[in-house]
C-alpha positions in Angstrom: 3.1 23.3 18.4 6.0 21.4 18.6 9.7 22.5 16.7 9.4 19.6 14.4 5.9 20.3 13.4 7.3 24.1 12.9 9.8 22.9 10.6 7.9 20.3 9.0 5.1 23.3 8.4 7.5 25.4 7.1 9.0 22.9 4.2 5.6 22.7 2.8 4.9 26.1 2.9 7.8 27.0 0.9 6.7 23.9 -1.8 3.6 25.2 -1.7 5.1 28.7 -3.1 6.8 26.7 -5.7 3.5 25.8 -7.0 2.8 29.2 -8.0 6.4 30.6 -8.9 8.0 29.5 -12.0 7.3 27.1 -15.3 4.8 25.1 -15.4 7.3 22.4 -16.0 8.8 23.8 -12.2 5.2 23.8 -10.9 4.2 20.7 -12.0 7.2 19.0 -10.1 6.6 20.3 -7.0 3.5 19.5 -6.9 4.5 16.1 -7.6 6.7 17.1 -4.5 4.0 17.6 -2.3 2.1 14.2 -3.1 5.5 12.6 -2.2 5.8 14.2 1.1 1.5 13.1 1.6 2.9 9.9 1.0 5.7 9.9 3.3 3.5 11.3 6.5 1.3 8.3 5.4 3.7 5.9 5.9 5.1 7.6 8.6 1.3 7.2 10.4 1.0 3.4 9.3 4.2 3.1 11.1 3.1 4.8 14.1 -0.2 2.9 14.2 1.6 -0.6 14.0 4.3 0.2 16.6 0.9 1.4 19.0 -0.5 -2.2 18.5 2.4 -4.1 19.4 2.8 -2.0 22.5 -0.8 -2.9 23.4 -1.6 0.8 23.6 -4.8 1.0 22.3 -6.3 -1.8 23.7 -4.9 -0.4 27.3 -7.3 2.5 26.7 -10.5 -0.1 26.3 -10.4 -0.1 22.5 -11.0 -3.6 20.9 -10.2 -2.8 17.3 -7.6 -0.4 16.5 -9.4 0.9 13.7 -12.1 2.4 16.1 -9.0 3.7 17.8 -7.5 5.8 14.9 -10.9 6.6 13.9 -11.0 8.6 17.0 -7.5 9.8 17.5 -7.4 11.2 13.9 -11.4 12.0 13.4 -11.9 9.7 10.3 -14.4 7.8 9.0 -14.5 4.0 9.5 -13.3 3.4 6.0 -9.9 5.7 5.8 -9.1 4.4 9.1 -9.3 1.0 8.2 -7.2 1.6 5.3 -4.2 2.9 7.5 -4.6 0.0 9.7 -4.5 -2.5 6.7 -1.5 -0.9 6.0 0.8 -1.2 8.7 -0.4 -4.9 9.4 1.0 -5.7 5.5 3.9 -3.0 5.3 5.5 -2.5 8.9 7.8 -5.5 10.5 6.1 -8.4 12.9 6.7 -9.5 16.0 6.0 -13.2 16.9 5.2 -14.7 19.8 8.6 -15.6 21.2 9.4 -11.2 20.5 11.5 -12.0 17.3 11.5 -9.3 14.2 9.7 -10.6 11.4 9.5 -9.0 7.7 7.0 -7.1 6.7 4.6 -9.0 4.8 4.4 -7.2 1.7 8.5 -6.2 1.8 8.4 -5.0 -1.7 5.2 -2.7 -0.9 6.9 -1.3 2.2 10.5 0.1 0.7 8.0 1.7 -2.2 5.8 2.9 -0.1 8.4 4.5 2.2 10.2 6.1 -0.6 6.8 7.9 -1.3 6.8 6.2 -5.1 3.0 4.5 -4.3 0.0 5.7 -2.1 -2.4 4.4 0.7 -4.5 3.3 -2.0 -1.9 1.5 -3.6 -0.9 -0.5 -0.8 -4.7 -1.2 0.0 -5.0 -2.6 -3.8 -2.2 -4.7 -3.5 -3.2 -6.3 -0.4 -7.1 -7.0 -2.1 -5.2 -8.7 -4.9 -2.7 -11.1 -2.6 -6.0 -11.7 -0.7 -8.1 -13.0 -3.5 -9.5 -16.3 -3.9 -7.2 -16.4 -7.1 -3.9 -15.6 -5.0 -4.8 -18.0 -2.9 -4.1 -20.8 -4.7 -0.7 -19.3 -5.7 2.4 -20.9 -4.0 4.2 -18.4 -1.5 6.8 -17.8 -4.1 4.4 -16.9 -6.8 2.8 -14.5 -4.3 6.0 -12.8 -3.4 6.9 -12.4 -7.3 3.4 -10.6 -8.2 3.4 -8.6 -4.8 7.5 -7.4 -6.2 5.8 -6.6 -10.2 3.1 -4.5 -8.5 5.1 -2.7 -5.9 7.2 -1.9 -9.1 4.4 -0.9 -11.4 3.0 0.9 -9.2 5.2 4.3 -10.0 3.2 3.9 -13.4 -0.4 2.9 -12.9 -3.3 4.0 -10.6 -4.0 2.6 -7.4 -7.2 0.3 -9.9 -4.7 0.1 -12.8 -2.6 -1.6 -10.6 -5.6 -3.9 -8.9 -6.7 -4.6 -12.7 -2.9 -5.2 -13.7 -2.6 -7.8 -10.3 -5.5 -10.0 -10.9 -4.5 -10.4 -14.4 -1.3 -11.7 -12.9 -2.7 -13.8 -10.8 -4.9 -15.4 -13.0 -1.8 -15.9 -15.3 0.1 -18.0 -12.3 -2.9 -19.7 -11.7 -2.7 -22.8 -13.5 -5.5 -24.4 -12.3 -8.0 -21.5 -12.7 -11.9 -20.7 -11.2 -13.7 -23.9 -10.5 -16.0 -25.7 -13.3 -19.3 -23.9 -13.0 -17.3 -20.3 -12.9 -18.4 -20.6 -16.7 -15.4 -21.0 -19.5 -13.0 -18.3 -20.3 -14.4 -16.2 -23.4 -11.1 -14.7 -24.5 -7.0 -15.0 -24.2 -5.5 -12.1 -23.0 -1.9 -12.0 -22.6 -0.2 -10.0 -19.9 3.4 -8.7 -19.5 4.4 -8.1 -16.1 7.7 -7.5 -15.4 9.9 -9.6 -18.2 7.5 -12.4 -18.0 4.8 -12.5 -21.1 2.0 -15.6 -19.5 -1.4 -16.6 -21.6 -4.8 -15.7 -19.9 
């Protein structure tokens, strides 16, 4: 066991005491403590898992999808896996072709995500909202603004509140709506995300 892991074990051994010690008002926020620091080693894995793509270390090893990779370094099913590799190719920087540093794709995602404020699932919902049919027929800027609102929101609603709360947006940018034989809308909803009221 290494001395980081020793340390590391030791912080949550002493939150977990503050989960029994206390108020339940005290209690309450470490536990809320403890889901932060899940979140944080989360994103600390996503990053790990990106930075062993670009180096080309799991297909070095014979492994042609890194999903099958961290399925076996970590012992997860296909699904969880899968998740964390979704992840890090929306939240960790890019490198192109010519080696130059690109942005994350989902920058707003990744500085929430870091800062333990939304969860794996979060991240995963985000990404199924950008990558709906509906999205895509959003301009790059429109994308970017609902991908900000939700990285936002997402301190407030679940990881489906927040899916639910993105395709409404989406649907409010999108001008031009489903094609013909989707079948008419039967109601207007309106949606406030962010300071921006739109007609659905």
């Amino acid at each position: 066991m290494s001395e980081n892991l020793q340390t590391a074990l030791a912080g949550v051994e002493q939150l977990q005491v503050d989960t029994l010690v206390g108020t339940f008002e005290e209690r309450c926020t470490a536990t809320r403590e403890l889901e932060v620091l899940g979140r944080r080693l989360d994103f600390a894995r996503v990053c790990a898992i990106s930075a062993f793509v670009c180096e080309g270390g799991f297909h070095a090893r014979g492994y042609k999808s890194p999903i099958h990779a961290i399925r076996d370094l970590w012992n997860l099913d296909h699904n969880d896996a899968k998740r964390y590799v979704t992840a890090a190719e929306h939240i960790c920087p890019r490198i192109a072709l010519d080696g130059q540093v690109l942005a994350p794709r989902l920058p707003a995602s990744a500085a929430a995500f870091e800062a333990g404020v939304m969860s794996l699932r979060h991240v995963e919902k985000i990404v199924q909202v950008l990558g709906s049919k509906e999205a895509g027929r959003l301009t790059p800027a429109d994308c970017a603004y609902v991908e900000a609102q939700l990285a936002e929101q997402a301190a407030v609603f679940d990881p489906q509140g927040l899916f639910t709360l993105g395709m409404r947006a989406v649907r409010s940018f999108d001008q031009d709506g489903p094609e013909p034989d989707d079948g008419p809308e039967s109601e207007v909803n309106e949606l406030t995300i962010g300071r921006v009221t739109r007609t659905v």
